[in-house]
C-alpha positions in Angstrom: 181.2 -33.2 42.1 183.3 -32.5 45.4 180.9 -32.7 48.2 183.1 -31.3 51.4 183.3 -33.2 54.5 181.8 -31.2 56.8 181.1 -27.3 55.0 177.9 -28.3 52.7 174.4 -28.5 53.7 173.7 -32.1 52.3 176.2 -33.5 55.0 174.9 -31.6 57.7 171.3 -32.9 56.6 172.6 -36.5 56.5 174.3 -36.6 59.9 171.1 -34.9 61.1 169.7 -38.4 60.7 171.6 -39.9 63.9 169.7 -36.7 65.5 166.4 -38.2 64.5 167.2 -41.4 65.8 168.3 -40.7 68.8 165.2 -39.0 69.7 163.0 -42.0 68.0 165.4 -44.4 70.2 165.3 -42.2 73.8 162.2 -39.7 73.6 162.7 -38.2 76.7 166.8 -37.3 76.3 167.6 -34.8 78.3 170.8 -33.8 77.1 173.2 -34.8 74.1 177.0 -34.2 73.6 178.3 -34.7 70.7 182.0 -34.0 68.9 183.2 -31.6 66.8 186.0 -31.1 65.0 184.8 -29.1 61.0 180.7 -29.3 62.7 179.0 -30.9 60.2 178.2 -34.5 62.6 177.5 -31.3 65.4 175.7 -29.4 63.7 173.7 -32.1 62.5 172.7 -33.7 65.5 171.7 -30.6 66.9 169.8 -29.4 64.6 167.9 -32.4 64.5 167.7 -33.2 68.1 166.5 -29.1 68.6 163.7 -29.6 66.1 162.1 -32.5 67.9 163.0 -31.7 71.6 163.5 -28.1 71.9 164.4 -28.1 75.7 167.0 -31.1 75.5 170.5 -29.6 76.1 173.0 -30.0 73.2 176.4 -30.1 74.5 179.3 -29.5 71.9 182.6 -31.3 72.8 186.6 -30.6 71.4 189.8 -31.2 72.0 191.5 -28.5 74.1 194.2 -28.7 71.4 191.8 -27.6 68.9 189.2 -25.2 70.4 187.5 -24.4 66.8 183.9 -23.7 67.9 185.2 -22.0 71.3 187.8 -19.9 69.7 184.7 -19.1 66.4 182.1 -18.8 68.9 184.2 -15.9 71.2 185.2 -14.1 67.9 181.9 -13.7 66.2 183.1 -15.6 63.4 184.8 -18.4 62.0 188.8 -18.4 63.1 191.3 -21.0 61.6 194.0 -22.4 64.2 197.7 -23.4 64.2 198.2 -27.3 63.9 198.7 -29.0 67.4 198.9 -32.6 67.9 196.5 -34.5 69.3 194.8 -38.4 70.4 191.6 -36.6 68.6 192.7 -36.2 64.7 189.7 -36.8 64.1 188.2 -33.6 65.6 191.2 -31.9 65.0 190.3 -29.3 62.3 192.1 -26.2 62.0 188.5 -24.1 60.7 185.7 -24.8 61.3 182.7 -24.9 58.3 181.0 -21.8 58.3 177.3 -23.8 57.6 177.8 -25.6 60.9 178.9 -22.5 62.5 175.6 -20.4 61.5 173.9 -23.5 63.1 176.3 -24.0 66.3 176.1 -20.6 67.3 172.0 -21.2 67.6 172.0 -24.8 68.5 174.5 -25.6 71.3 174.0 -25.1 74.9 177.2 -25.2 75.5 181.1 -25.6 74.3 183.2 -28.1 76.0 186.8 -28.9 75.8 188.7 -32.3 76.7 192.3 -32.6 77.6 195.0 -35.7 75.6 194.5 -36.9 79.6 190.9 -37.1 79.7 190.5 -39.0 76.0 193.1 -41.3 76.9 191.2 -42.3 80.0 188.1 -42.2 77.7 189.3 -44.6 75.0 190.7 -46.9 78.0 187.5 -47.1 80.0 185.7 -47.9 76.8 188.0 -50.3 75.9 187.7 -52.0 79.7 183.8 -51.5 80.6 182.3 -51.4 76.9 184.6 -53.4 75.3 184.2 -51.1 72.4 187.3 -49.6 70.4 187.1 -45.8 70.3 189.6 -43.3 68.2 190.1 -40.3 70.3 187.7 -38.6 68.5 184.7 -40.8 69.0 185.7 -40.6 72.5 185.4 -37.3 72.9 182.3 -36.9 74.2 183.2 -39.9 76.5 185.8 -37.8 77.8 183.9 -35.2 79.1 181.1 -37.3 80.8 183.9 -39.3 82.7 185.9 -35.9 84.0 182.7 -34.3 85.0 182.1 -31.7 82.7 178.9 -32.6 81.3 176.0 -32.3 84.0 172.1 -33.5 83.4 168.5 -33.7 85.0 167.8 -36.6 82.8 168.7 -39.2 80.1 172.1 -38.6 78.4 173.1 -39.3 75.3 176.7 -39.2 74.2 177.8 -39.5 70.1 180.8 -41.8 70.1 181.2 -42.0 66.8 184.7 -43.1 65.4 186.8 -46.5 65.9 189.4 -46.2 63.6 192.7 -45.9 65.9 195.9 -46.8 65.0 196.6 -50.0 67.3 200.3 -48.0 68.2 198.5 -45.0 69.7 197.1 -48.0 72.6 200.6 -48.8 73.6 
């Protein structure tokens, strides 16, 4: 049976799990960002995180090289995108699933994008202060925190999910 990646309902319901945990772990978040590249781990997450704390802000995160949700969300509709390269693969998804875009379009607060610059910086810091190991994709969200585009009354939560970089990309 081919289960897709992101487009089926069962993997949007399993990566709402790290939703409910995040709201059993910080009750009072305030706002979460999370990646997306297809939206299942987005979608998830938000749907999640919406159910328990309908006021938290859900803040959706990509790289500017592959504006899926911003480019679906503006159309009405899901829109598929030429190839461009990018410290993200991870995120980068020419379409996006149309079950996490039904859900996106309800769920997120807002659509942010993040520049090669700004996950670069974002993989190093991590790397530096947290000594964790983040692909550019797991550092996404990172990304925007650090060049100011996500803004909060309260308790942040940001889904870096994602260290599998190739070592060469560090040089």
């Amino acid at each position: 049976v081919f289960v897709h990646p992101f487009d089926d309902a069962r993997i949007v319901a399993g990566q709402a799990t790290l939703g409910l945990e995040i709201v059993e772990q910080l009750p009072d978040v305030a706002t979460v960002v999370v990646p997306v590249g297809g939206g299942g781990l987005a979608a998830g997450v938000a749907f999640a995180v919406r159910a328990l704390r309908p006021d938290c802000r859900i803040i959706a995160v990509q790289s500017a090289a592959f504006p899926s949700l911003r480019r679906s969300l503006d159309a009405g509709e899901v829109q598929v995108l030429d190839a461009s390269p990018t410290i993200a693969d991870g995120i980068a998804v020419k379409q996006l699933g149309a079950i996490p875009f039904e859900l996106l379009r309800t769920l997120v607060d807002e659509v942010v994008e993040v520049t090669e610059d700004e996950l670069s910086t974002a993989i190093l810091w991590s790397m530096e202060r947290a000594k964790q190991v983040l692909e550019g994709a797991g550092a996404a969200s990172l990304a925007a925190l650090l060049a100011g585009k996500v803004a909060s009354d309260g308790p942040v939560v940001l889904v870096a999910a994602g260290g599998n970089i190739d070592p060469a990309a560090l040089v």
